[in-house]
C-alpha positions as CSV (number, residue, x, y, z in Angstrom):
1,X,31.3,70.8,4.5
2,X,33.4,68.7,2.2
3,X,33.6,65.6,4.1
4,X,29.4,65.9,4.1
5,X,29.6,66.4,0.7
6,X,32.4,63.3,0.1
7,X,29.8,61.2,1.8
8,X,27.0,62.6,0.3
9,X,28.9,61.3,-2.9
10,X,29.4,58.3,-1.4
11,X,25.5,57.3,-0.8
12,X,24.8,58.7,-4.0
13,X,27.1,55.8,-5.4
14,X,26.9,52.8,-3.2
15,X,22.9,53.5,-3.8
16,X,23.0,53.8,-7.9
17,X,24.9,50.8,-7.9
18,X,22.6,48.9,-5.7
19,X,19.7,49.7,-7.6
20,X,21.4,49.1,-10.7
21,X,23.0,45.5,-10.3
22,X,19.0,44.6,-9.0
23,X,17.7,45.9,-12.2
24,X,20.2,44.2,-14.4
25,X,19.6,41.0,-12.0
26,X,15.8,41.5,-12.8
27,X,16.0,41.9,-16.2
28,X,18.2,38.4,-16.3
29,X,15.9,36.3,-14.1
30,X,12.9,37.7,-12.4
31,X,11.4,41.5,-11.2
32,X,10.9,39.1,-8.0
33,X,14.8,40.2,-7.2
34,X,14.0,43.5,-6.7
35,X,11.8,42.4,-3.4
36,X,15.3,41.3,-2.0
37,X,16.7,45.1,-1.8
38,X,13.7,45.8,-0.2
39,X,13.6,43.7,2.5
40,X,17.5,43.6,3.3
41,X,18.0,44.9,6.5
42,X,21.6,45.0,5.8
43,X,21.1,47.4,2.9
44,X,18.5,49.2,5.2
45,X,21.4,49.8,7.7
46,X,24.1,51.0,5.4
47,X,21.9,53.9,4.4
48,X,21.2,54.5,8.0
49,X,24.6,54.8,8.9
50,X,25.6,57.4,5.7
51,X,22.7,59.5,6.7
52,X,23.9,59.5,10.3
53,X,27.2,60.5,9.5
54,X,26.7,63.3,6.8
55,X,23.5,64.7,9.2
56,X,26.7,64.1,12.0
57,X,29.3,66.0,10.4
58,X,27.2,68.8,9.1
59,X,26.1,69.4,12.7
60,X,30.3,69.6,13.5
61,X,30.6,72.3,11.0
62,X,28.4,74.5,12.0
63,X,29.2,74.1,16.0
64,X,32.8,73.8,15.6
65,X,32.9,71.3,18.7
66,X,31.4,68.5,20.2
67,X,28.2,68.9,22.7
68,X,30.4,67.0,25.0
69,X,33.8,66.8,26.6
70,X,35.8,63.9,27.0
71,X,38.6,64.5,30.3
72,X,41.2,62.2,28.5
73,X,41.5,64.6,25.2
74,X,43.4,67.2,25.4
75,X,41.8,70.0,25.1
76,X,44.5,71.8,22.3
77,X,42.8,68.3,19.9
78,X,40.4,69.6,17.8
79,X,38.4,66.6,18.7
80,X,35.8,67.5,16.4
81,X,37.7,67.4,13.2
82,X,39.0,63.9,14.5
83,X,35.3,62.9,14.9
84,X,34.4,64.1,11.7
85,X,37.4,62.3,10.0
86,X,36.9,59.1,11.7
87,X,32.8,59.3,10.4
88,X,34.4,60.1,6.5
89,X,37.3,57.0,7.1
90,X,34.4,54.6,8.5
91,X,32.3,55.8,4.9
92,X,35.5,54.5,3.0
93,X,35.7,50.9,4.6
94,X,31.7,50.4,4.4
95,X,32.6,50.4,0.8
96,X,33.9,46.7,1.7
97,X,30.8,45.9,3.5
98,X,28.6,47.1,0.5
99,X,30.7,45.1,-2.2
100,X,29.8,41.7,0.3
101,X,26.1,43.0,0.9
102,X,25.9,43.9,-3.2
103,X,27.0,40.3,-3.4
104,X,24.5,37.9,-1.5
105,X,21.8,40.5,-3.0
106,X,22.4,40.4,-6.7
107,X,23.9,37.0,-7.4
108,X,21.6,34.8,-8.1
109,X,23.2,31.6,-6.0
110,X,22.6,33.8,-2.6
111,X,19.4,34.9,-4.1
112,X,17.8,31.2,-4.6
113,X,19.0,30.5,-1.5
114,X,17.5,33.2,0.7
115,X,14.4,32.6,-1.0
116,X,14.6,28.6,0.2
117,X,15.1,29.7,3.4
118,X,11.9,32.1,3.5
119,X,9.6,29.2,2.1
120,X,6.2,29.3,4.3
121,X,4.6,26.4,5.2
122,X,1.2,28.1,5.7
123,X,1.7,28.9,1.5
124,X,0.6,25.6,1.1
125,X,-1.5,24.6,3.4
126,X,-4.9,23.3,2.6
127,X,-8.0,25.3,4.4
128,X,-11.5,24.2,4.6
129,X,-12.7,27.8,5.5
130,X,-14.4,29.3,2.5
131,X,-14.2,32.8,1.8
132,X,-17.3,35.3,1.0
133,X,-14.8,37.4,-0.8
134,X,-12.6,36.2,-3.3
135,X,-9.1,36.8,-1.8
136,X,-6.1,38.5,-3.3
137,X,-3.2,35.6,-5.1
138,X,-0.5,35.7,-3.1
139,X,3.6,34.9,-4.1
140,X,4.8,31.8,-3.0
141,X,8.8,31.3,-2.3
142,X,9.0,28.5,-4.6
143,X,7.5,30.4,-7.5
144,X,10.6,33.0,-7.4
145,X,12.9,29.6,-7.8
146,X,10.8,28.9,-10.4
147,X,11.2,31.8,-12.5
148,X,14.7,32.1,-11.8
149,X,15.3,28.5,-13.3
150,X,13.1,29.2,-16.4
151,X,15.2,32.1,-16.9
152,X,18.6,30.9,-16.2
153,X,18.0,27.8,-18.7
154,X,16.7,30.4,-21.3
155,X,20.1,32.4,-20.9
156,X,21.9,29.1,-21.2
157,X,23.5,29.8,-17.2
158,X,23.9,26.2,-16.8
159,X,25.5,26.4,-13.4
160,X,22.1,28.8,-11.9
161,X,20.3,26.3,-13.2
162,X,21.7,24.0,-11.5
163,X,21.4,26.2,-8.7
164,X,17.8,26.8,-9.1
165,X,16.8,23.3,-9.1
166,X,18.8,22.3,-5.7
167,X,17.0,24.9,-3.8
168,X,13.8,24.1,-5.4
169,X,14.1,20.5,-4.0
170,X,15.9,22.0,-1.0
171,X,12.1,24.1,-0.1
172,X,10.4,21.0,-1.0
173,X,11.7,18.4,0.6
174,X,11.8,21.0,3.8
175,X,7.9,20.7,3.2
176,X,7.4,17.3,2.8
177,X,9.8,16.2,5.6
178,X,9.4,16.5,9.3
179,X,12.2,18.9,10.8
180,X,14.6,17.5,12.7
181,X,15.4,19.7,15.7
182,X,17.5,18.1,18.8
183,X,15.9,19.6,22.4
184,X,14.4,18.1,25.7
185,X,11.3,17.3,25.2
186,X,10.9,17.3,21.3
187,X,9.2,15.0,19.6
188,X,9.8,14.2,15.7
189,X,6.7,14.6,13.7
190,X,4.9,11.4,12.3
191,X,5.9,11.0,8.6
192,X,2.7,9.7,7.7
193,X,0.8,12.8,8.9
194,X,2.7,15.4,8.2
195,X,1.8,16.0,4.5
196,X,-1.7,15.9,6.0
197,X,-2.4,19.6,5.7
198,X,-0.4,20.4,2.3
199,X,-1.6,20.9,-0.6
200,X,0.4,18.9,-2.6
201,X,-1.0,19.3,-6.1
202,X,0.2,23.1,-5.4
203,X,3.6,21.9,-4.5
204,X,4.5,19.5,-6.1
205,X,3.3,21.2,-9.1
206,X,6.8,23.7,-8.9
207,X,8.7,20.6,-8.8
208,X,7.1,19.4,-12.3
209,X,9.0,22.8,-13.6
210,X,12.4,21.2,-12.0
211,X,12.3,17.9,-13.3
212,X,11.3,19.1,-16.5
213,X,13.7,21.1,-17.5
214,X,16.1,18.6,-15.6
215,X,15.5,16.8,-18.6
216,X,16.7,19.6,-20.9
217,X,19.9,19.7,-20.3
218,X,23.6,17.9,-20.4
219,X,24.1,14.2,-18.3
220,X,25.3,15.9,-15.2
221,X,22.0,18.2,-14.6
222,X,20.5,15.4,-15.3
223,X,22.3,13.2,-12.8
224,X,21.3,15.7,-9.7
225,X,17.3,16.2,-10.7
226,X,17.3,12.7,-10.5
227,X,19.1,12.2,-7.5
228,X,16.7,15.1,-6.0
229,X,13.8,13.1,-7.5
230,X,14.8,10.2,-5.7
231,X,14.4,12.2,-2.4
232,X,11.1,13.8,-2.4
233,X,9.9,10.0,-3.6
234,X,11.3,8.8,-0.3
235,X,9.4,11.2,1.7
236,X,6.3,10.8,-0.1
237,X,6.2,7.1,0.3
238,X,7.3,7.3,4.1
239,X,4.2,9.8,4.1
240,X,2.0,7.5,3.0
241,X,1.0,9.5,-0.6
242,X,1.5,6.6,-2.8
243,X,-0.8,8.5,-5.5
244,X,1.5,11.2,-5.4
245,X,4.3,9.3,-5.3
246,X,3.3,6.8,-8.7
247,X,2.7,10.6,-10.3
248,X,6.4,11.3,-9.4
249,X,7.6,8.4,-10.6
250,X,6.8,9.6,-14.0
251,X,9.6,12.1,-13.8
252,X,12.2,9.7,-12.7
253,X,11.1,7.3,-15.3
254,X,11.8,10.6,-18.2
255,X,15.2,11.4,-16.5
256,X,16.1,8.1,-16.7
257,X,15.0,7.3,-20.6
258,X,17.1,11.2,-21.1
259,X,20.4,9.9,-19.5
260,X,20.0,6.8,-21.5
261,X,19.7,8.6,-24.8
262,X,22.2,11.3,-24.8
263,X,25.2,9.2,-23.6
264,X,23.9,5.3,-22.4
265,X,24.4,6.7,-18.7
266,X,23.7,4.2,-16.1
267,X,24.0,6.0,-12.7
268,X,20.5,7.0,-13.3
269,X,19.8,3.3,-12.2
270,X,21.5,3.9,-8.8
271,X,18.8,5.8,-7.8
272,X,16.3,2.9,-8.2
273,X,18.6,0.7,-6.5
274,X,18.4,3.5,-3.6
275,X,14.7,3.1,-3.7
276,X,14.4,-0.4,-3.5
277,X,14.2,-0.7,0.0
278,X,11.2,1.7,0.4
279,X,9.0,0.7,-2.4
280,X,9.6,-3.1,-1.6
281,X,8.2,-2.8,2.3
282,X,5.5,-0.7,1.7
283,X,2.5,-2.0,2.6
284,X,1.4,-1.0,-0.8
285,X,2.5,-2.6,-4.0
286,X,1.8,-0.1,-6.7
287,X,5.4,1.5,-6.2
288,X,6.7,-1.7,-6.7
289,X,5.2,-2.2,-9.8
290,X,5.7,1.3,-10.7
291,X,9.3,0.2,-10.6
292,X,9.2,-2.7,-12.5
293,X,7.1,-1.2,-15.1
294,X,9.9,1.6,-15.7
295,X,12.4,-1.1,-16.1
296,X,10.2,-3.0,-18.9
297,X,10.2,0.0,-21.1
298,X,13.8,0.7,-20.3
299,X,14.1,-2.3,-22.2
300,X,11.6,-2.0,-24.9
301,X,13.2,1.4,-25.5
302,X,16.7,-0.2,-26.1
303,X,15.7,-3.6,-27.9
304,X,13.8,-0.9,-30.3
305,X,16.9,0.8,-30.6
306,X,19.3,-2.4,-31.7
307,X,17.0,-3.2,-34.3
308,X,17.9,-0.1,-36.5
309,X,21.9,0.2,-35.3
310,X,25.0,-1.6,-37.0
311,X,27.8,-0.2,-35.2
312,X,29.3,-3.0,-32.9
313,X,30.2,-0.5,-30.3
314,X,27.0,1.3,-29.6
315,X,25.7,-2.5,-30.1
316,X,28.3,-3.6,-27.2
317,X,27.4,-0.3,-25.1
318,X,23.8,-0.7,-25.6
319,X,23.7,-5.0,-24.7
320,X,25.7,-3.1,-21.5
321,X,23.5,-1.1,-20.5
322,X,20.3,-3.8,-20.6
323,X,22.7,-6.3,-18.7
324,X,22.4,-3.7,-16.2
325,X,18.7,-3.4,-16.4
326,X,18.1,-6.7,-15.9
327,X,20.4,-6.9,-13.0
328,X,18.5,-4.2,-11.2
329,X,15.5,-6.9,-11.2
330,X,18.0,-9.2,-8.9
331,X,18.0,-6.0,-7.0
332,X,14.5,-5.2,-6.4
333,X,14.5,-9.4,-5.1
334,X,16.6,-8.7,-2.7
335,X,14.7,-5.8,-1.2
336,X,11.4,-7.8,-1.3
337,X,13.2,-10.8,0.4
338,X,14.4,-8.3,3.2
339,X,11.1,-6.3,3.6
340,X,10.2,-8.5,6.3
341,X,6.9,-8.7,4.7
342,X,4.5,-11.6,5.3
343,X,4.7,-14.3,3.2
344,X,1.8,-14.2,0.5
345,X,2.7,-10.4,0.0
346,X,6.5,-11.7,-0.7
347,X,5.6,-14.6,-2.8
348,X,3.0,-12.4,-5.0
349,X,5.7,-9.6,-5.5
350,X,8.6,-12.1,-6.3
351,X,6.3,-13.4,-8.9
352,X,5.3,-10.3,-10.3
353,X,9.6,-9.4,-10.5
354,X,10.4,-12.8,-11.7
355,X,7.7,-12.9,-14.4
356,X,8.8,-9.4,-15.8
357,X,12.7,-10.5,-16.0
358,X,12.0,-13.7,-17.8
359,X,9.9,-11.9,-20.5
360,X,12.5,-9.3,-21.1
361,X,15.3,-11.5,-21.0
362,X,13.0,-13.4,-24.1
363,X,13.0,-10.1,-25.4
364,X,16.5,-9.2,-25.5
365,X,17.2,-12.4,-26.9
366,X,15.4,-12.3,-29.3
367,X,16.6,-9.1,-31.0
368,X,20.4,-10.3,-30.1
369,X,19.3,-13.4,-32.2
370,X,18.9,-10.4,-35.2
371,X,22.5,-9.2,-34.7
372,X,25.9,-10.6,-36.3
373,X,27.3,-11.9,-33.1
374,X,24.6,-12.7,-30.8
375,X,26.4,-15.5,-28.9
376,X,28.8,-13.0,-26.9
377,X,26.1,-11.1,-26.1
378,X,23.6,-13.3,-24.6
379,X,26.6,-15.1,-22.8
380,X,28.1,-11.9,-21.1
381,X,24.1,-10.6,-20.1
382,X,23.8,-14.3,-18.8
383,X,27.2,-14.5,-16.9
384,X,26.4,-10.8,-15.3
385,X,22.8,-12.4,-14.5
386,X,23.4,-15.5,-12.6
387,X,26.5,-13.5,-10.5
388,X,23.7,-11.1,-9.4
389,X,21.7,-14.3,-8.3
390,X,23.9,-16.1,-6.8
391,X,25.3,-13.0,-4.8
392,X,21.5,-12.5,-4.0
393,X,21.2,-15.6,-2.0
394,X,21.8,-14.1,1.8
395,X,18.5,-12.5,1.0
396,X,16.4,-14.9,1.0
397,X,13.2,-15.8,3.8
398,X,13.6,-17.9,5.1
399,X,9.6,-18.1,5.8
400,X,8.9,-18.1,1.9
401,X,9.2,-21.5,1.0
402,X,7.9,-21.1,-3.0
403,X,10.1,-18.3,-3.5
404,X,13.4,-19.9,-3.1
405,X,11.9,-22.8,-5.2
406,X,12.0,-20.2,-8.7
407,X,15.4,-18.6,-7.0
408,X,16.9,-22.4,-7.5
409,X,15.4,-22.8,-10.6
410,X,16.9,-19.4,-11.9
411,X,20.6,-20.0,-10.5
412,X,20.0,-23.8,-12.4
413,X,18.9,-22.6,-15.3
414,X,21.5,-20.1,-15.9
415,X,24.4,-22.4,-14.9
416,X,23.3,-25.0,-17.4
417,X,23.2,-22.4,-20.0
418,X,26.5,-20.7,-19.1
419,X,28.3,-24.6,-19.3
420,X,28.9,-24.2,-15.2
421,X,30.2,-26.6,-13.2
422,X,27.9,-27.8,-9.8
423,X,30.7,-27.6,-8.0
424,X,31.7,-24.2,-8.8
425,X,28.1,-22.7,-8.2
426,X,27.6,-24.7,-5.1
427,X,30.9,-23.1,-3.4
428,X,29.7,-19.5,-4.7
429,X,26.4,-19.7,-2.5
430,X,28.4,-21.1,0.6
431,X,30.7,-18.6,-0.1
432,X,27.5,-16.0,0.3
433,X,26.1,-17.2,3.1
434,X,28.9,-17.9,4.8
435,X,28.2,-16.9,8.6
436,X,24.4,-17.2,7.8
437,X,23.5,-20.6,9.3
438,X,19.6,-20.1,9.2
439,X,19.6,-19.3,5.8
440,X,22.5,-22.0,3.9
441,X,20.7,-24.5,6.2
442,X,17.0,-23.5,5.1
443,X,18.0,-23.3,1.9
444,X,19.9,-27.0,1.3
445,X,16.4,-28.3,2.9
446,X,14.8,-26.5,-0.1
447,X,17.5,-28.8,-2.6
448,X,16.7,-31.7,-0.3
449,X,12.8,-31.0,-1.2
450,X,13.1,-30.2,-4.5
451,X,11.8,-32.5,-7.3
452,X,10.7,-32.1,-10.8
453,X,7.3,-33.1,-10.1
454,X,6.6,-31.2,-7.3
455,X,8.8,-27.5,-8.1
456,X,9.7,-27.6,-11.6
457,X,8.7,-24.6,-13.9
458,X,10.9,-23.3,-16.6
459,X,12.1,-19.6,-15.3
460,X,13.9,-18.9,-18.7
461,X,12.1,-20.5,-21.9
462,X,14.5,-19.1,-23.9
463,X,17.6,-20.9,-22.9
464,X,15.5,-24.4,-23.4
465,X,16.9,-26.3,-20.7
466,X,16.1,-30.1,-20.4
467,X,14.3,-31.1,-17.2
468,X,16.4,-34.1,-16.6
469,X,19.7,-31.8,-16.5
470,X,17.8,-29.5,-14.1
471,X,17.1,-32.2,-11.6
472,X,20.6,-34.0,-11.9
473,X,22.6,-30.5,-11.4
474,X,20.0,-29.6,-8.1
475,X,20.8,-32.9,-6.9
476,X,24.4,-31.9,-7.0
477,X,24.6,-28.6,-5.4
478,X,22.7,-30.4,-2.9
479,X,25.3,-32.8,-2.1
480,X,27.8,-30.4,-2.7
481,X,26.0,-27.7,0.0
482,X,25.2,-30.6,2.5
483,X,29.0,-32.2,3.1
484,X,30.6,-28.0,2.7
């Protein structure tokens, strides 16, 4: 009877301490935890097996013997004792088993993601059926993450925070993106359809929670909301929800200004420049100007900032950091130029970019123009400027004849400001487009066609460049482009 009694012990124990790390784990995050000790099959089959054994060895000790023989043991074994012990040593080592299974149910890492796992795709799917009876609210996957994340941030638990808001995105993105499953015969859902069916107020509205509370916390949580951010923008512009999508931009725009203000981090703007090629070929432009909109009040939010702050380092970091903003316009050029979009839709969209950079490039200036030293700064934002335009010249259409007119314009304009020699921008774009015949040869015909009459505009007011130096230095790297 003592080895049924040892075990006995033994369920007693395993079983306390089961229930009690879910209560504790409950009372941290979410009574939602409790439903994973439940619904564990593994947990289901421990108690199974102690039961078996202790119902197993109680039967031993009151027949003495087993109810069958086995011609290999010696009958002078007491085969049943050995049965009995082996049932008692088997209790000991699922002691291991139960410290792995009290693991992936209590902690909250293995917790978020089994609930990512389980989400349902029929919790958010849209139905046109309407019900005579109101229907009972039912507890959706992602609200579990939820929880857990408003709880971990409450109980300062930065790394299941963390947690919580990669397997939010993890469900959501699993949602909003088409499966990709290798198999004869399989065909890969249409991006463009597959949101279809979703309600995505409903989902997206638990990804609000994320990116909020993204924003509450140190650079690096901030750093992967937005990269996650970035993601379920892709896949709602490759489904065609551009009204979602302009919604969600919001958030990216408030992790971004967040980075920018506790510590002038500029990775944020990586995950623009990752989005550049999506927003620039979409048939639609309001990404596009969603974009450029975000990088206006980037600016605005810094040049507002330099007019109250004397230290020359935060002045240096911040004049940085708006270099870098301004760059990113060069970027979003590039994307448009390689959209392979027709030609009004590029020229319209350069326009729009073009138009935006010169006015906060006037803008910057003129707050520099408030500072002690404003010459350094507006020559190091100019000399990062025109290297970002000139590298950008094995973008250009060659189909979009008026773009590459204000492209020229910008790369003269900045030279003349920045005292550079014709010779040494003209051997920077060959340089560029080296291997790129089409494109060096389109564009020299663009020099060859230029004239003040016909093309001239002033890009940059600001730098107040004479029209006669602008024709005289095109007419340069034209002869400079056509004998290289």
């Amino acid at each position: 009877m003592t080895m049924a009694t040892v075990q006995g012990a033994f369920v007693g124990i395993v079983f306390s301490i089961f229930v009690l790390a879910s209560q504790v784990s409950a009372s941290q995050f979410t009574p939602l935890t409790l439903e994973q000790l439940s619904r564990s099959r593994g947990f289901a089959a421990l108690l199974v097996f102690y039961v078996l054994a202790i119902l197993t060895n109680i039967y031993l000790i009151q027949v003495h013997t087993l109810p069958f023989s086995v011609s290999y043991i010696p009958q002078s074994w007491n085969s049943s004792m050995g049965v009995g012990a082996g049932l008692m040593t088997a209790s000991l080592l699922s002691l291991l088993v139960a410290r792995q299974l009290l693991a992936d149910l209590t902690t909250p890492e293995h917790l978020l993601e089994r609930t990512a796992k389980s989400v349902s795709r029929d919790a958010f799917t849209e139905t046109t059926v309407q019900n005579s009876k109101p229907s009972p609210p039912t507890r959706t996957s992602l609200f579990t993450i939820e929880r857990i994340l408003v709880a971990a941030h409450k109980e300062e638990d930065e790394y299941t925070t963390q947690q919580a808001i990669y397997q939010l995105w993890k469900a959501t993105d699993q949602l909003l993106s088409p499966s990709v499953v290798i198999g004869a015969g399989y065909r890969r859902p249409d991006p463009s359809t597959y949101t279809n069916e979703l309600d995505l107020k409903k989902l997206l509205s638990y990804w609000e929670t994320a990116a909020e509370y993204g924003t509450k916390g140190p650079i690096d949580r901030i750093r992967r909301t937005a990269n996650a951010q970035r993601h379920i923008l892709i896949a709602l512009i490759e489904a065609d929800e551009i009204p979602e999508a302009i919604e969600q931009f919001d958030n990216l725009h408030k992790l971004s200004i967040e980075s920018i203000k506790k510590g002038n981090d500029l990775s944020i703007l990586i995950e623009y420049k990752e989005l550049a090629p999506e927003i620039a070929a979409n048939d639609s432009s309001a990404p596009l100007n969603e974009v450029v909109g975000h990088h206006a009040k980037f600016v605005r939010n810094r040049v507002n900032f330099l007019k109250h702050e004397s230290d020359n380092d935060t002045i240096e970091t911040t004049s940085t950091l708006l270099a870098a903003v301004i760059c990113n316009y060069v970027m979003l050029l590039e994307s448009v130029w390689e959209s392979g979009l027709s030609v009004s839709a590029c020229q319209s969209r350069t326009n729009s970019i073009i138009s935006q950079l010169s006015e906060d490039l006037s803008r910057i200036f003129d707050v520099f123009d408030t500072l002690p030293s404003p010459i350094p700064l507006k020559q190091t934002l100019l000399t990062e400027l025109q290297r970002s335009i000139i590298d950008a010249v094995s973008a250009i259409d060659t189909e979009a004849a008026q773009p590459v007119d204000r492209y020229i314009v910008m790369i003269v304009e900045l030279s003349l400001a920045l005292d550079r020699a014709s010779s040494t921008v003209s051997d920077s774009l060959c340089e560029n487009l080296d291997g790129q015949n089409d494109k060096k040869e389109f564009f020299v015909s663009r020099l060859n066609n230029w004239s003040i009459k016909d093309s001239y505009q002033p890009e940059f007011r600001e730098l107040s460049i004479e029209e006669s130096d602008v024709e005289e230095f095109v007419d340069s790297i034209y002869d400079e482009m056509s004998q290289a």
